[in-house]
C-alpha positions in Angstrom: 12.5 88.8 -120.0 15.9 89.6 -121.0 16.9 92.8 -119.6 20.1 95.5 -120.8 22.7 93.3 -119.7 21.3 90.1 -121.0 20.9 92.0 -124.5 24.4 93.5 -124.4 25.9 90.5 -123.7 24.8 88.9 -127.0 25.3 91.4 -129.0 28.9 91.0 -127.3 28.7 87.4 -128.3 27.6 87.8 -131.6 31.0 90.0 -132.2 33.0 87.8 -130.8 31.5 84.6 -133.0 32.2 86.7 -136.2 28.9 87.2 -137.1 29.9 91.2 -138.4 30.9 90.8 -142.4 28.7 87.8 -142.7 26.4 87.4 -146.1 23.1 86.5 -145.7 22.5 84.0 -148.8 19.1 82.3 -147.7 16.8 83.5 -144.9 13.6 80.7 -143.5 10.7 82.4 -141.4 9.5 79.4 -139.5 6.5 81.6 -138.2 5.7 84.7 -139.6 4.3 86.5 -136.2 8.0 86.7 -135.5 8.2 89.2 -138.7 6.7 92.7 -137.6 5.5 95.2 -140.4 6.0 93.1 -143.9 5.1 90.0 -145.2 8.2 87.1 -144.9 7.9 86.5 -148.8 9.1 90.4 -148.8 11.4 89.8 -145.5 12.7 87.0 -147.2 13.5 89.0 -150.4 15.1 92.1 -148.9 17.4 90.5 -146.3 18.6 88.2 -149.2 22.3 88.8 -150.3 22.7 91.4 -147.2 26.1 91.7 -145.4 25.6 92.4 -141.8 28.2 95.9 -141.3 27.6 96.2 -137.4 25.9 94.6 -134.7 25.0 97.2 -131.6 22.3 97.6 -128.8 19.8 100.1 -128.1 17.9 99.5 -124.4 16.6 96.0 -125.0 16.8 96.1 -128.9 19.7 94.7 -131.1 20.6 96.6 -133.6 21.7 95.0 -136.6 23.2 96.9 -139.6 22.8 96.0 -143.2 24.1 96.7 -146.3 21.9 99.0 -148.9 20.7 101.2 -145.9 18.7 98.4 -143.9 18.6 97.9 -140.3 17.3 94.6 -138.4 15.7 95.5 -134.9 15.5 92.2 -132.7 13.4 92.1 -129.4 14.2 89.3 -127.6 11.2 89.6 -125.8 10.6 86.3 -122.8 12.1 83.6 -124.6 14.5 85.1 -127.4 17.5 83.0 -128.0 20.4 83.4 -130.6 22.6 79.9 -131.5 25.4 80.0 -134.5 25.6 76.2 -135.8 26.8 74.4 -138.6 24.5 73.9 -141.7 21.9 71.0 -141.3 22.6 71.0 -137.6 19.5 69.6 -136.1 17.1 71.7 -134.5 13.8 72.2 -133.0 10.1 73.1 -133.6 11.2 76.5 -131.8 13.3 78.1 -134.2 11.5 80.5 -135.7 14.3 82.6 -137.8 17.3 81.4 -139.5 19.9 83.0 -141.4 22.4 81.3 -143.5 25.6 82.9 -143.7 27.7 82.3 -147.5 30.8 81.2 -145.5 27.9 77.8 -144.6 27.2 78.7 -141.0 23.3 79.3 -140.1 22.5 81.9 -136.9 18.8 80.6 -135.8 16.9 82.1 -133.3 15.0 80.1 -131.1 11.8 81.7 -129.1 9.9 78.9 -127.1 6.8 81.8 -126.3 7.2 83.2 -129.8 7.1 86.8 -128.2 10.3 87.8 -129.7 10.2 90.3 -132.7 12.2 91.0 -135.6 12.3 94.8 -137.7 13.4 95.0 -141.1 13.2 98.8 -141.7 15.3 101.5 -143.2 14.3 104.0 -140.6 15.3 102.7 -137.3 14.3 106.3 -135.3 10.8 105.4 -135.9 11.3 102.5 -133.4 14.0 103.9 -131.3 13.5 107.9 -131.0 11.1 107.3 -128.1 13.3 105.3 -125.8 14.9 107.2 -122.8 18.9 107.7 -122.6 21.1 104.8 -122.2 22.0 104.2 -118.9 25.2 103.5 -119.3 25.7 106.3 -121.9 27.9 109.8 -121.6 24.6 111.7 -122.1 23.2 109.9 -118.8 24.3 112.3 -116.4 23.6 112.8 -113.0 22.3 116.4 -112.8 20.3 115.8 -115.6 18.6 112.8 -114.1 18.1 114.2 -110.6 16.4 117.0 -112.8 14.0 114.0 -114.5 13.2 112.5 -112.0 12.3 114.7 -109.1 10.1 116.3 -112.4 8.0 113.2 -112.4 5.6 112.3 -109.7 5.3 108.7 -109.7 6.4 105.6 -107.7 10.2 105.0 -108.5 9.8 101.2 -109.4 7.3 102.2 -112.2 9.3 105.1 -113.2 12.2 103.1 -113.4 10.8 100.3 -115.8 9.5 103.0 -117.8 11.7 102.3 -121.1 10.6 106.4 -121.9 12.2 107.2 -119.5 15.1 105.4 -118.8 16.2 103.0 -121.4 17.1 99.0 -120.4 15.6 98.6 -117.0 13.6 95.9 -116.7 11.9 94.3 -113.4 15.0 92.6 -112.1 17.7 95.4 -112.1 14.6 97.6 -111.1 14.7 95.9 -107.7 18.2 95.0 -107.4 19.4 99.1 -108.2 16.5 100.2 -106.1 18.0 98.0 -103.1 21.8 99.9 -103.4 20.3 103.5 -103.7 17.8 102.4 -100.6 15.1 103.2 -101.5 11.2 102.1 -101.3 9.7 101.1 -104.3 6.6 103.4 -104.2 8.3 106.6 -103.0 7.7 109.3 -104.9 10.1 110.7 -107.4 9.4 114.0 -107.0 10.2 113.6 -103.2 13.6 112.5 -103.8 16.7 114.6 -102.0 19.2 115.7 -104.3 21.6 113.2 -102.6 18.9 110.4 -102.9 18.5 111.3 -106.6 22.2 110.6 -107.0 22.3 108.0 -105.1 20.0 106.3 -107.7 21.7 107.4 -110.5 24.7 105.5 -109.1 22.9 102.5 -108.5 21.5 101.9 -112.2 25.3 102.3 -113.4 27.1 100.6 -110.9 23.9 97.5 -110.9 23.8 97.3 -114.8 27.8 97.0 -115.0 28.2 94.3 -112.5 25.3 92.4 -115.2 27.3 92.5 -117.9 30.3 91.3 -116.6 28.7 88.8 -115.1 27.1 87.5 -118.3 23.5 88.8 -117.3 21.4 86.9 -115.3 19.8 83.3 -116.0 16.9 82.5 -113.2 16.8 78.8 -114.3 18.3 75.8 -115.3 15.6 75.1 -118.8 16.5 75.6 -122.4 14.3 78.6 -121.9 16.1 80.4 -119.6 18.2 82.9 -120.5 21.7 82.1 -122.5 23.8 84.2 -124.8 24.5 83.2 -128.2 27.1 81.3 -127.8 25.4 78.9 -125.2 26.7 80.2 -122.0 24.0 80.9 -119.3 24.5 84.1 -116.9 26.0 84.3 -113.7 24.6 87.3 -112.3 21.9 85.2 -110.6 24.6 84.3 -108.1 24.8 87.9 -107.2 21.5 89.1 -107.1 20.6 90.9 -103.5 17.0 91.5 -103.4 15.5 90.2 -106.7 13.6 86.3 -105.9 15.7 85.9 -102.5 12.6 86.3 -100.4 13.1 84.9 -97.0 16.5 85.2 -97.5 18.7 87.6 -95.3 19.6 91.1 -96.9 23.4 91.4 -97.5 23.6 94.3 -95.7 21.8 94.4 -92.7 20.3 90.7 -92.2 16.7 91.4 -92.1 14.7 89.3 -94.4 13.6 90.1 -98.2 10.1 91.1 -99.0 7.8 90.5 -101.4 5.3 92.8 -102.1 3.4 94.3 -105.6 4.2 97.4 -106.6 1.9 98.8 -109.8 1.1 95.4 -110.4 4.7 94.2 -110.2 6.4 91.7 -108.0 9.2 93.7 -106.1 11.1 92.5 -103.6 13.0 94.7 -100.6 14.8 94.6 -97.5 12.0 96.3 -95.0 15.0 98.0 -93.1 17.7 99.2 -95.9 14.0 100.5 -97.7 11.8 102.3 -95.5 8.9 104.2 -96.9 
């Protein structure tokens, strides 16, 4: 699933291919599951004749602003793909949204597990006002945190991929920040040292940065592996130091990567930077 930096980096994309100032003149729902909380006939009417003002992100949701007070709020989900093509350009049986812009260009959005979910709504909060602090945000601080988190008392993997919480994490930066901070996936928040707890806060900025420069992270070579919208897979994956490398030795210290399941989750450690 597509994870903070995989989200940011197409919303990057999708500023960079122009798609802010756009006009939405005709708008197909290809299946309507992919439409949450109206009908497509009424989807269909409403986005119709829209100019998209600004394109953002909000932990894994892009945020699309519309003219007349609307807002589009697009999950990705598993499978979630964005691709800007020429009218008539062929396709597939997995496109399940497409927009056509008035300048002629059409930005379709291909979902192979049809997980992915699109918001038309003029009260965005209602979706978003739950979500924990951006990671990467000024109001993420490190006092703060260490304050939230030694507050809690539950397994830091869990904790972490709580989007509550903390907002963008998802199961591979999970491991892969847990692995720099060094700790063990089931320790205990609330047992955290103040150092620890700042260690960690480091981690998820200094982890989730590295992502988005490096495009995100694509863990296969299929059409349903993660790309950004203008076709370019991730390179992340090339950098990953825990996350599906088990066997492999850790970059620090040599030992060899574990799997193990933590609240149900596959995690993956280094048994000697990540004692319990």
């Amino acid at each position: 699933m597509p994870e903070l930096p995989e989200v940011e980096t197409v919303v990057r994309d999708l500023r960079a291919l122009k798609v802010v100032g756009q006009t939405i003149r005709r708008v197909e729902v290809r299946w309507e599951r992919t439409v949450a909380g109206m009908r497509p006939e009424a989807f269909i009417k409403r986005l119709h004749g829209r100019r998209i003002t600004g394109i953002a992100r909000r932990a894994k949701y892009i945020v699309v602003s519309l003219s007349g007070g609307w807002t589009l709020l697009i999950h990705l989900r598993m499978t979630g793909q964005f691709e800007l093509t020429a009218p008539g350009a062929q396709g597939d049986k997995h496109e399940h949204v497409v927009l056509r812009f008035a300048e002629g260009r059409e930005l379709r959005f291909r979902d192979t597990r049809k997980f992915g979910r699109w918001i038309l709504t003029r009260n965005p909060d209602a979706h978003l006002a739950r979500l924990g602090p951006e990671p990467l945000g000024s109001e993420f601080r490190a006092a703060e945190f260490a304050a939230a988190v030694r507050k809690h008392r539950r397994q830091l993997k869990p904790l972490l991929l709580d989007q509550t919480f903390v907002a963008g994490l998802g199961n591979i930066y999970a491991d892969e920040v847990l692995w720099k901070a060094r700790l063990h996936p089931r320790r205990r928040s609330d047992r955290l040292t103040l150092p620890e707890a700042g260690a960690l806060h480091r981690a998820i900025r200094d982890v989730l940065r590295r992502a988005i420069r490096n495009r995100g992270t694509s863990l296969g070579m299929t059409r349903t592996n993660f790309r950004g919208a203008d076709g370019r897979r991730g390179r992340h994956q090339l950098r990953l130091n825990v996350f599906q490398r088990t066997g492999a030795p850790c970059a620090r210290c040599g030992s060899p990567i574990r799997r193990l399941l933590v609240a149900q989750r596959s995690t993956h450690i280094c048994p000697q930077c990540q004692r319990p």
